[in-house]
C-alpha positions as CSV (number, residue, x, y, z in Angstrom):
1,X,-25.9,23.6,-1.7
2,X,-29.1,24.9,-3.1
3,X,-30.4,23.2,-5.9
4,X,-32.9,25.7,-8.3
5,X,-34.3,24.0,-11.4
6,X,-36.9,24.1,-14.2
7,X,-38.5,21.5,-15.7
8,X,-40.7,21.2,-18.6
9,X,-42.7,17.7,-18.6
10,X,-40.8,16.5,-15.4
11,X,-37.3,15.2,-16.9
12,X,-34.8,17.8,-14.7
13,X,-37.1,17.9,-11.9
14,X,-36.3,14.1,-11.6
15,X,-32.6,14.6,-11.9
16,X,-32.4,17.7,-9.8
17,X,-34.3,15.7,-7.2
18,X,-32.1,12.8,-7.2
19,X,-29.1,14.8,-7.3
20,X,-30.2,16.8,-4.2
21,X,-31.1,13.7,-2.4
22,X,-27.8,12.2,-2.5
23,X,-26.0,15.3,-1.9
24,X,-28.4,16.8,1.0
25,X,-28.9,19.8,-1.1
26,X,-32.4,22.1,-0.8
27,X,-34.4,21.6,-3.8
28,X,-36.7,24.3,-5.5
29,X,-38.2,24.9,-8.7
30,X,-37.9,28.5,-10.0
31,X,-41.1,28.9,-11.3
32,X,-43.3,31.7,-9.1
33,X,-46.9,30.8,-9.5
34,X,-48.7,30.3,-6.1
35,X,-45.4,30.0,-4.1
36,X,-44.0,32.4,-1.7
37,X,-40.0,32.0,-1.8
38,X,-37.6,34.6,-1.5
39,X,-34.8,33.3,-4.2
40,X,-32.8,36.1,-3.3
41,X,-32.4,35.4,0.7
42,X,-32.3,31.4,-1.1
43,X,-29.2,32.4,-2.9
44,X,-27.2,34.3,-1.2
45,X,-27.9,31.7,1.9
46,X,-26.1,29.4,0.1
47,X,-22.1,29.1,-0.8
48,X,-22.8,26.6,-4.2
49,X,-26.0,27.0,-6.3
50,X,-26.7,24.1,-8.5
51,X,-28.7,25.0,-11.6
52,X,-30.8,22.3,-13.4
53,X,-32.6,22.8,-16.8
54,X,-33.3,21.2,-20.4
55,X,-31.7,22.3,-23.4
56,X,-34.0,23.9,-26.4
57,X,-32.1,23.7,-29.5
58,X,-28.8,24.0,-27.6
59,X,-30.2,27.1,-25.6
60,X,-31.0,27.5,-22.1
61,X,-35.0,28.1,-21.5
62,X,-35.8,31.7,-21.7
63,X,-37.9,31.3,-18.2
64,X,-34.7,30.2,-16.7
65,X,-32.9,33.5,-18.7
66,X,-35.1,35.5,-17.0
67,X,-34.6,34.1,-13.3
68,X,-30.8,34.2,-14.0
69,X,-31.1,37.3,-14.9
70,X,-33.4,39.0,-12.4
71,X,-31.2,37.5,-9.7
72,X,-27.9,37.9,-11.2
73,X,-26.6,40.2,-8.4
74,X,-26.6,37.5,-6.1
75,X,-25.4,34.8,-8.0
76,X,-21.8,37.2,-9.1
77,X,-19.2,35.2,-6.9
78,X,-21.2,31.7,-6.0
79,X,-20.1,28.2,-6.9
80,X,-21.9,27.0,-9.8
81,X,-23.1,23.2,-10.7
82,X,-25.0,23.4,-14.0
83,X,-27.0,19.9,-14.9
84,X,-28.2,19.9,-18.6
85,X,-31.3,17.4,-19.8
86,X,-31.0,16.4,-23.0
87,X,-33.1,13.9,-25.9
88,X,-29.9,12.9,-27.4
89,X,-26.9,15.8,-27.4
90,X,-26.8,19.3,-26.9
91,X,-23.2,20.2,-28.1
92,X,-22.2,22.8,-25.2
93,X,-25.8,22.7,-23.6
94,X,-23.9,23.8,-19.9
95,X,-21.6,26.1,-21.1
96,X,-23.8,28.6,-23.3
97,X,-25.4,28.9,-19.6
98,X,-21.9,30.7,-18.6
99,X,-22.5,33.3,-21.4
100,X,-25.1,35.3,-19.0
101,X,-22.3,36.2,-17.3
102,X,-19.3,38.6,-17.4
103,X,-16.1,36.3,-17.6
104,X,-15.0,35.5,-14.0
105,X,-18.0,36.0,-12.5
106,X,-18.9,32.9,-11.4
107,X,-16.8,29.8,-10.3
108,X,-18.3,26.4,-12.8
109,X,-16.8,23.4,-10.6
110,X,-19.0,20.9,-12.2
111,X,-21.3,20.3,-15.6
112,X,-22.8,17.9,-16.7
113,X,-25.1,16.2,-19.7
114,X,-28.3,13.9,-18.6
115,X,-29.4,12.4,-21.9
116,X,-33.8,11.8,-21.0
117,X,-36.6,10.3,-22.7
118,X,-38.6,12.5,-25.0
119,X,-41.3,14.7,-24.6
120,X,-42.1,15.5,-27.7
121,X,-45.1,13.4,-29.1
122,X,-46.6,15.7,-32.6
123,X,-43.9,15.7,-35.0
124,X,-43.1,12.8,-37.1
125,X,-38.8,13.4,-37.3
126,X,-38.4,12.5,-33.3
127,X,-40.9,9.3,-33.6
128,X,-38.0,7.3,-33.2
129,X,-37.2,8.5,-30.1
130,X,-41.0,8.0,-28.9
131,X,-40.3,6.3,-25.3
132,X,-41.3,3.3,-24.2
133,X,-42.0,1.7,-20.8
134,X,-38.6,0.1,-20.9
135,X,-36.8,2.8,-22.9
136,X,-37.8,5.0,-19.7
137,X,-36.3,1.8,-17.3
138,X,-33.1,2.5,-19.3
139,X,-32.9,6.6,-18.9
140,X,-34.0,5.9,-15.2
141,X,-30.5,3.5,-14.8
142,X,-28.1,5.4,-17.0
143,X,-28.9,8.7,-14.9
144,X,-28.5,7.1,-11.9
145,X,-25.1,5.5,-12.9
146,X,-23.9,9.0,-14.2
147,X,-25.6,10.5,-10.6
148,X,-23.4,8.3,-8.7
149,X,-19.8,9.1,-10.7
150,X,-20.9,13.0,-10.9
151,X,-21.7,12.9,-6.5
152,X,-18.6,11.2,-5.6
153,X,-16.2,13.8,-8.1
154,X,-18.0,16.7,-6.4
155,X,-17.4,15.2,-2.8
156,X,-14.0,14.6,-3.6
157,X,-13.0,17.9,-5.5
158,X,-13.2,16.7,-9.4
159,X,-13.3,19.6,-11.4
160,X,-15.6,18.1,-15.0
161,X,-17.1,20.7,-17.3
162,X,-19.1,19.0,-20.2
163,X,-19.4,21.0,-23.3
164,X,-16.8,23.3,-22.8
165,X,-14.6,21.8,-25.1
166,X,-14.3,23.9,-28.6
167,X,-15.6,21.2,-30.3
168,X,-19.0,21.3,-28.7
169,X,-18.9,24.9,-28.7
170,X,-19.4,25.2,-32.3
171,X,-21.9,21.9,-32.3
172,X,-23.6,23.8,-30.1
173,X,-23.3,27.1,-32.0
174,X,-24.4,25.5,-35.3
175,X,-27.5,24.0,-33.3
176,X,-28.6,27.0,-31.6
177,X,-27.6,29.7,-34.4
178,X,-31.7,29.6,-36.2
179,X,-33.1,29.4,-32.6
180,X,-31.3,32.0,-30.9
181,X,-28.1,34.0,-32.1
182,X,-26.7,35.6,-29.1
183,X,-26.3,33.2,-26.1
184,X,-26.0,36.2,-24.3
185,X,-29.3,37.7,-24.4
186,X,-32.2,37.3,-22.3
187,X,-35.1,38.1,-24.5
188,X,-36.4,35.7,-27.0
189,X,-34.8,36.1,-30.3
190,X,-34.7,34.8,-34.2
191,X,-36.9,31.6,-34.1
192,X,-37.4,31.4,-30.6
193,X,-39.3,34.8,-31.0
194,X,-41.9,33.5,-33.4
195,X,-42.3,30.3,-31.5
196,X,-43.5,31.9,-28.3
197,X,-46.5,33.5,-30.1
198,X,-47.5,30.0,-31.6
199,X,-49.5,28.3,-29.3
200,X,-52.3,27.0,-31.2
201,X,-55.7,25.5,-29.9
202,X,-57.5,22.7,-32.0
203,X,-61.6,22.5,-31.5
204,X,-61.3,19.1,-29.6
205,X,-60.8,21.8,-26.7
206,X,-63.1,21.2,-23.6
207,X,-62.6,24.2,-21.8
208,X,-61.4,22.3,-18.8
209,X,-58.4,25.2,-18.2
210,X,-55.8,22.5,-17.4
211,X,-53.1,24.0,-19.5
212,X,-54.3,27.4,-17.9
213,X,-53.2,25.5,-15.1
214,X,-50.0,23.9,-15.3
215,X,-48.1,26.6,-17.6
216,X,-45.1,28.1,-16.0
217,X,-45.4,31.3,-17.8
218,X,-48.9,32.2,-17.3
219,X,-49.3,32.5,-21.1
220,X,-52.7,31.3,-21.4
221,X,-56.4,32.2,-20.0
222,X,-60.0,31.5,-20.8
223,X,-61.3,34.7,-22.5
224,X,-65.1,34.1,-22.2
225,X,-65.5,30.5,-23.6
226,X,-61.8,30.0,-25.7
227,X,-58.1,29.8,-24.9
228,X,-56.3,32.7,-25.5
229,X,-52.2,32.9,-25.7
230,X,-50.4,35.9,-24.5
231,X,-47.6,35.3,-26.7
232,X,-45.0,34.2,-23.8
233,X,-44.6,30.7,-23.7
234,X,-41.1,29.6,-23.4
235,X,-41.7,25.6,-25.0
236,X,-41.7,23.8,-22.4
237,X,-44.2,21.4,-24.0
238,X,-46.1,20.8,-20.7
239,X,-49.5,22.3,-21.8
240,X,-49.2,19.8,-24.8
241,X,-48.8,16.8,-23.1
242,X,-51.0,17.3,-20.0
243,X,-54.1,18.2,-22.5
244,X,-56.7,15.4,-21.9
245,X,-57.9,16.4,-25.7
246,X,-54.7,16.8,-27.0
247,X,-55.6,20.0,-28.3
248,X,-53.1,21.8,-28.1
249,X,-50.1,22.1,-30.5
250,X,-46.7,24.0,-30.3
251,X,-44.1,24.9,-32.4
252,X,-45.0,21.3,-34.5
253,X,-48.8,21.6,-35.5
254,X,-50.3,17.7,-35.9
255,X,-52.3,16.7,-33.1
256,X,-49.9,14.5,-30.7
257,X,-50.0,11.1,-31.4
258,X,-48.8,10.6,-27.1
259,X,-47.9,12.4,-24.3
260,X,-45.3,12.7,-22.0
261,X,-46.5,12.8,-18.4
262,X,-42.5,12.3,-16.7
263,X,-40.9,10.1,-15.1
264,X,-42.7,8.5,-11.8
C-alpha cells in the first residue's frame, strides 16, 4: 500500500500516519516543495493507493484535484482507500473524490470519515468547536478506536464505503453546491474561485516570511518589504495559524482569536 495525503494544519497527516503505521503502508505527503519524489514510479509501484485528505465544504482540496489529476493515468485500475477528515460531517466527503474519475475506473474497497478538532480560529459561528487540550485527548481516542475497526476490515476483506449512501450524496451536494458546483472539475469554481484570491495581510505583519514558508501552494512572496498573494491558495488555513502575528486572515477576515498548530 502507498499511503499519499494532504494535510492542512496537521489533522490527516496524523491519521494517514497512524493508518500507515499499523498497516505497514509507505507514507508521503503530495505536496512538491523542496522534495524530490517521483509519484508516478510511487504509484504505479504500488497495487492499493490510499488517499488521505480534509474536506472543504464537502469538496476535496483543489491541491489534491490537481495531484489526482496530473497523475490520473496511473491511478486508472489501482485499489483505492480514501480517508476523509472532518470538524463535524461532510455528507459524502469520500465519495465526491470518485467523481474525478470515469465510472469503473478505479476499484473503492474502503472509505472512511475521521471527525478532527478544528482549525479554524477567526470566525465567531465555529467558536463552539474551538478545541481544547482535552477535546483534542478525545479526537486523539475516537480516531484511534475507528483506526483499529477500519485496519482489521481491510485485513480481513470488509468492503465499507462511507458517504456513498444517497442520503449523504445530496447532504453533501447541498453543502458543496455555493462552494463548488461540479464535483467533477479540477479548477476552482463558484465560491471557491473568489476565496483563493482572498488572502489578506493585516499591519501586525513582521515580515518574518513564515507563511512564505509553510504554504503548500507557493501562493505568497515578499515583494520588496510586503506579502503579496498570487491568487492560488487552496484554504488550507496553515499560513493563518502558523502566523506568530496573527496577521493573516482567510476567507473569514477578524484577526484569529487562536491557532491551530495539530495534533502532537
Amino acid at each position: 500500500m502507498l499511503t499519499l495525503y494532504f494535510s492542512g494544519t496537521g489533522n490527516t497527516k496524523y491519521i494517514a500516519g497512524l493508518f500507515s503505521y499499523k498497516m505497514g503502508a509507505k507514507c508521503l505527503s503530495i505536496e512538491t516543495k523542496g522534495v524530490n519524489i517521483n509519484f508516478e514510479n510511487e504509484i504505479k509501484a504500488h497495487d492499493t493507493i490510499v488517499f488521505c485528505y480534509p474536506i472543504y465544504c464537502s469538496r476535496v482540496p483543489r491541491i489534491m484535484r490537481e495531484f489526482v489529476h496530473k497523475h490520473m493515468d496511473s491511478l486508472i485500475g489501482k485499489k483505492v482507500i480514501i480517508f476523509v477528515t472532518q470538524m463535524v460531517f461532510s455528507g459524502d466527503g469520500a465519495r465526491v473524490f470518485t467523481d474525478m474519475f470515469e465510472e469503473g475506473a478505479i476499484n473503492v474497497i474502503y472509505a472512511e470519515h475521521f471527525n478532527m478538532p478544528l482549525n479554524t480560529g477567526n470566525t465567531r459561528i465555529l467558536d463552539p468547536w474551538k478545541p481544547t487540550a482535552k477535546s483534542v485527548q478525545i479526537y486523539i481516542r475516537n480516531a484511534e478506536t475507528k483506526m483499529i475497526r477500519v485496519c482489521s476490515d481491510i485485513k480481513s476483506g470488509v468492503v465499507r464505503r462511507r458517504g456513498f449512501a444517497i442520503g449523504s450524496k445530496i447532504l453533501g451536494y447541498v453543502q458543496g453546491k455555493p462552494w463548488q458546483k461540479d464535483t467533477t472539475d479540477i479548477a476552482a469554481q463558484r465560491l471557491e474561485k473568489k476565496v483563493r484570491s482572498d488572502v489578506r495581510i493585516r499591519q501586525e505583519c513582521r515580515l518574518c516570511n513564515t507563511c512564505i514558508k509553510v504554504c503548500p501552494m507557493e501562493n505568497l512572496l515578499n515583494n520588496e518589504g510586503y506579502i503579496q498573494q498570487l491568487n492560488n491558495c487552496t484554504v488550507c488555513y496553515r499560513c493563518v495559524n502558523r502566523c506568530p502575528q496573527k496577521a493573516i486572515t482567510v476567507m473569514f477576515h477578524c484577526k484569529p482569536k487562536w491557532q491551530y498548530n495539530g495534533l502532537k
